[in-house]
C-alpha positions as CSV (number, residue, x, y, z in Angstrom):
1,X,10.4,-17.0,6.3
2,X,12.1,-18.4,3.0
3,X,16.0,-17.7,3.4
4,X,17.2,-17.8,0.1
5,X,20.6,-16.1,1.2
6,X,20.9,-18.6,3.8
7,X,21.8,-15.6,6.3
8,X,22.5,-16.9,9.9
9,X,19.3,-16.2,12.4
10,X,19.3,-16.6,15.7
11,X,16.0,-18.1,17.6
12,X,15.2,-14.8,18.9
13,X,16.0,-13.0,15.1
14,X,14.0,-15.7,13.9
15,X,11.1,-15.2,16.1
16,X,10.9,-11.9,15.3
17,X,10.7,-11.7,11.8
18,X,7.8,-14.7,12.0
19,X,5.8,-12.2,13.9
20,X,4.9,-10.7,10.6
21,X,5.7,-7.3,8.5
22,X,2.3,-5.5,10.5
23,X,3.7,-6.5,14.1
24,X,4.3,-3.5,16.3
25,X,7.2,-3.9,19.1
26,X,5.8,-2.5,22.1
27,X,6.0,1.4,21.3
28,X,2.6,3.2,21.9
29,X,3.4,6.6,20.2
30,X,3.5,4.4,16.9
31,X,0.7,2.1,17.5
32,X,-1.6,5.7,18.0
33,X,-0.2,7.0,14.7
34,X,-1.3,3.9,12.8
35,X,-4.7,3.9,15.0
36,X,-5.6,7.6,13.6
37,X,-4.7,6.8,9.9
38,X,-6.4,3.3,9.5
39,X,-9.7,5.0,11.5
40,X,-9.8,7.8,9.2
41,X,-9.5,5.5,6.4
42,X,-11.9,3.0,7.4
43,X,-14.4,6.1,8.1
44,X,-13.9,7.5,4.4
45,X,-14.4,4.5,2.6
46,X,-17.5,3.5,4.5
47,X,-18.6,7.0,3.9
48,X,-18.4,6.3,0.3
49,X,-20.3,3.6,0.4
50,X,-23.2,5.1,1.7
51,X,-23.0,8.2,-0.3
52,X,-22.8,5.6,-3.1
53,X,-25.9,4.6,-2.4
54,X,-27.1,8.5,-1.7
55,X,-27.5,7.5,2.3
56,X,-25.8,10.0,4.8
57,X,-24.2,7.7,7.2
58,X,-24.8,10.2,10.0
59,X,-23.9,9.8,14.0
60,X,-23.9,6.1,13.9
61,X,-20.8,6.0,12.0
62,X,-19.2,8.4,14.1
63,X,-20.1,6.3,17.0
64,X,-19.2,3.2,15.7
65,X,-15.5,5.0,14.7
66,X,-15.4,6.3,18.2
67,X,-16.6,2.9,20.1
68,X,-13.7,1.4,17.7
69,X,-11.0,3.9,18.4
70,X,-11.7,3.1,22.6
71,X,-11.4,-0.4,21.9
72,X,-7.9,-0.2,20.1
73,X,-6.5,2.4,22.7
74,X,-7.5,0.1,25.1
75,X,-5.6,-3.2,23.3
76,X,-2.7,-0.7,22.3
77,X,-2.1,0.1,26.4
78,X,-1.8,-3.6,27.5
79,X,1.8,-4.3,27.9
80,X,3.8,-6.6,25.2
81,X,4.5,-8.5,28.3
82,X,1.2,-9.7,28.9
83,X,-0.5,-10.7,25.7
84,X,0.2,-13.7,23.6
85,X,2.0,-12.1,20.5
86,X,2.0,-16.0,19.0
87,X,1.8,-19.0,20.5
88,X,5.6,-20.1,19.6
89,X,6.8,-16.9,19.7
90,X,9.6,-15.9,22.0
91,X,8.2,-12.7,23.9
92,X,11.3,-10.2,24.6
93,X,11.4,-6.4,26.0
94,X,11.5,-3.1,23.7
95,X,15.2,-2.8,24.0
96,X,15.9,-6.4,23.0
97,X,13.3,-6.1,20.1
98,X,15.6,-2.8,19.1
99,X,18.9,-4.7,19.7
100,X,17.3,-7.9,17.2
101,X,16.4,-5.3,14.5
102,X,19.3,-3.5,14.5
103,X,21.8,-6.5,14.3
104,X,19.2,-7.9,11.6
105,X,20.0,-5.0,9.8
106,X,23.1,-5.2,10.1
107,X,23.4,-8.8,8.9
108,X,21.5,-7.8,5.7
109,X,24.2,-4.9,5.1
110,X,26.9,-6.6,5.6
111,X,25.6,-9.6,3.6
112,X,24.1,-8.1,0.5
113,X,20.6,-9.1,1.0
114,X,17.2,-7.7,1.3
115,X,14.3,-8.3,3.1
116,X,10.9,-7.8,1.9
117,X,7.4,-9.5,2.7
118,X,6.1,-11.4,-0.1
119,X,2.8,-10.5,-1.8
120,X,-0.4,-11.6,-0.7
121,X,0.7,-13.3,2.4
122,X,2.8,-13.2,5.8
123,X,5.7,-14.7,4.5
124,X,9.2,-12.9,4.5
125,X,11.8,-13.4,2.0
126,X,15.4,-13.1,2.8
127,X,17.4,-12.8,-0.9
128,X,20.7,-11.7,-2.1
129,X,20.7,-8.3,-3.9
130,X,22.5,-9.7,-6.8
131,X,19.8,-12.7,-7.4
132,X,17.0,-9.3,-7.0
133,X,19.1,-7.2,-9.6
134,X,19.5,-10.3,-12.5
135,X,16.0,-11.4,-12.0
136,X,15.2,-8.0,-13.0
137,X,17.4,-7.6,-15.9
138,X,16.0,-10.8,-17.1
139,X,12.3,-9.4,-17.0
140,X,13.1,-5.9,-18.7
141,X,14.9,-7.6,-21.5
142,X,12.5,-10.1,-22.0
143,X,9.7,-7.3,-22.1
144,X,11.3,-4.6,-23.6
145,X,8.6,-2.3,-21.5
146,X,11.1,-0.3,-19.2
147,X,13.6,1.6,-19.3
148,X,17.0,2.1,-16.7
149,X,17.2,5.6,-16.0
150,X,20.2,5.6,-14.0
151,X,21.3,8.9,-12.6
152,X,18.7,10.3,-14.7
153,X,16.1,12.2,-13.4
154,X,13.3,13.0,-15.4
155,X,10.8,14.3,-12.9
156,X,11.4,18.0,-13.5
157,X,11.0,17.6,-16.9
158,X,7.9,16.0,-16.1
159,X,6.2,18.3,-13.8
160,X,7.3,21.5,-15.5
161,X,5.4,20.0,-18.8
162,X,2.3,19.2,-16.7
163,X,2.5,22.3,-15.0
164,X,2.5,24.5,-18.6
165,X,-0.4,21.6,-19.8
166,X,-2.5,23.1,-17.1
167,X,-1.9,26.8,-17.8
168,X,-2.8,26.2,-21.2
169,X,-6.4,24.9,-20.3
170,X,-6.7,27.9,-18.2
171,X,-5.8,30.4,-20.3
172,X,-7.6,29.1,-23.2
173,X,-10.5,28.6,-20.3
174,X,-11.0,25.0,-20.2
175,X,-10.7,24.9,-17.0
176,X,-11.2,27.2,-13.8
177,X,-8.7,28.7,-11.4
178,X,-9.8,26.4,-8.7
179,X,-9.5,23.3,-11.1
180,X,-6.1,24.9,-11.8
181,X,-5.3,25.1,-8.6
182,X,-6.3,22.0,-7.6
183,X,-4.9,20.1,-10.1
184,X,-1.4,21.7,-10.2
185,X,1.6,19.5,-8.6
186,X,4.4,20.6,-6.6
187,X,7.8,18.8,-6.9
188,X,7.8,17.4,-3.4
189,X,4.1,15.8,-3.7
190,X,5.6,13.3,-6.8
191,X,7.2,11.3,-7.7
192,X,8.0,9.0,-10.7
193,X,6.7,5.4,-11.3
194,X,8.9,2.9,-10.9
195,X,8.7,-0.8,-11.4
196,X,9.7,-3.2,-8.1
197,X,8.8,-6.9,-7.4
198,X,7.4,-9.0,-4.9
199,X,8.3,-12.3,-4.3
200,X,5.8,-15.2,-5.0
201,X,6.5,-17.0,-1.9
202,X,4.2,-19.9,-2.9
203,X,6.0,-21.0,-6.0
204,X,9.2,-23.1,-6.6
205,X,12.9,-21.2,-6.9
206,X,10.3,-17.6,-5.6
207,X,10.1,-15.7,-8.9
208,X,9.3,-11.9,-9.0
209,X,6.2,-10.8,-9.2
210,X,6.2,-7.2,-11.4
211,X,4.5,-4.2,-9.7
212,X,4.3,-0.6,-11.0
213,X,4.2,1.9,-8.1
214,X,3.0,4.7,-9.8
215,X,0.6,6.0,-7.0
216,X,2.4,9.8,-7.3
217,X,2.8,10.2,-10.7
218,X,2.6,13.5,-12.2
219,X,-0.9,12.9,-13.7
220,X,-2.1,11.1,-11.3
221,X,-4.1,14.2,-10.0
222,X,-5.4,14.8,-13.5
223,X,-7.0,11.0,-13.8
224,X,-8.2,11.0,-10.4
225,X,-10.2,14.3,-12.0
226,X,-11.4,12.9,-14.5
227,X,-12.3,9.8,-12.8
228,X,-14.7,11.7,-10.5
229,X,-16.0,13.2,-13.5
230,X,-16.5,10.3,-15.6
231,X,-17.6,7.7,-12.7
232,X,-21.3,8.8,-12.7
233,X,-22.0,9.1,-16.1
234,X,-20.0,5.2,-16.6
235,X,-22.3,3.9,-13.3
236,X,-25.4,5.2,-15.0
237,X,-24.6,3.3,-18.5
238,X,-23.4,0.2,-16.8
239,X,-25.7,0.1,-13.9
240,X,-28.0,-2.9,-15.6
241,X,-25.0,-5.1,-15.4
242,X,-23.1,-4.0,-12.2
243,X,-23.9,-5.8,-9.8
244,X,-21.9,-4.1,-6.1
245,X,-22.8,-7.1,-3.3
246,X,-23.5,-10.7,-2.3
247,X,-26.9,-10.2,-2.0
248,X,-27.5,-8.1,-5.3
249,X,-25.7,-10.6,-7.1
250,X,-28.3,-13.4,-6.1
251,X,-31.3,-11.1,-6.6
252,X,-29.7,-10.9,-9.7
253,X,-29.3,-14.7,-11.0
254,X,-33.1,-15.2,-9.7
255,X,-34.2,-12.6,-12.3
256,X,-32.0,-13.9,-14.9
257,X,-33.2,-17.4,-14.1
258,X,-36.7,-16.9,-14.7
């Protein structure tokens, strides 16, 4: 925990927060909701690697997701109480974990500072608002890449022009209904980019580390298209210099060696 803001923690606050930004407090229904989503994303991705290779995974994937789902239901039902959350942490009830939050919360409020878990590691950073907000003004200035919207809100604007885009392809025929369809956007599925930070915990004074979150753009459906209909014909031109695993990549060198 770096405490830039030099907030006041108690032992059990402090304990807490070093239990790391992925710790669940013992509350099944949202341990189950996390279980379904990472299972369902572990199972796609692994399904894309086979595919990838044009293998069908089959029933032992769905065993092996199902053999892993039993295994988690049966760590999610052991009691807080009971298991080791970390060696020096202090191990306290639901309603005392709520109460810490909350007054945590509260401190931050009333304080004018934020929390947020610093990128590429465990660590949280406790900061005042107004060193978050100058850092930031000093980075758009000094790039003169972003602009402050302010009360401004462009994303109508936005979706109503990527909306008409689309018609035009299909009424000109460039693309189908269905591609229409599909690739048409409805204003609570967007939203626009934005630029945040993340601390870099592991350097002096903890500068900001730039991010764009732009995950639900307005295009963002378009390029995903266009990706799927670009990525085979770029693997098939690039395929002599891809190289996709460990052991590929030291077939690989032995070939080029020789």
């Amino acid at each position: 925990i770096i405490n830039e803001a030099n907030i006041q923690l108690t032992e059990e606050e402090h304990q807490l927060l070093r239990l790391g930004s992925k710790f669940i407090f013992n509350d099944p229904k949202t341990a189950a909701r996390r279980r379904i989503t990472v299972l369902a994303t572990l199972k796609r991705k692994i399904e894309k690697c086979f595919l990838h290779k044009k293998v069908s995974p089959g029933r032992p994937l769905q065993q092996f997701i199902a053999e892993l789902d039993v295994l988690l239901q049966t760590l999610h039902n052991v009691p807080t109480t009971r298991k080791n959350l970390h060696k020096n942490s202090v191990i306290v009830s639901q309603m005392n974990q709520n109460d810490i939050i909350e007054l945590i919360n509260s401190q931050a409020s009333q304080s004018q500072v934020f929390n947020l878990k610093s990128d590429k590691s465990k660590v949280f950073h406790l900061g005042k608002i107004e060193d978050y907000r100058k850092k930031s003004k000093e980075y758009i200035e000094k790039t003169q890449a972003y602009k402050y919207l302010g009360n401004e809100d462009r994303l109508p604007d936005l979706i109503q022009r990527t909306n008409k885009y689309l018609l035009d392809l299909r009424l000109t025929k460039w693309i189908t209904q269905k591609q229409y369809e599909l690739l048409s956007i409805k204003p609570n599925e967007v939203e626009l980019a934005h630029l945040y930070y993340s601390p870099k915990a592991h350097k002096s004074g903890t500068p900001q580390r730039p991010i764009i979150s732009g995950l639900k753009h307005s295009t963002i459906k378009i390029s995903k298209f266009l990706d799927d209909l670009l990525r085979p014909l770029f693997d098939k031109m690039t395929q002599e210099t891809t190289v996709t695993s460990g052991f590929e990549l030291v077939k690989k060198l032995n070939e080029w060696s020789k």
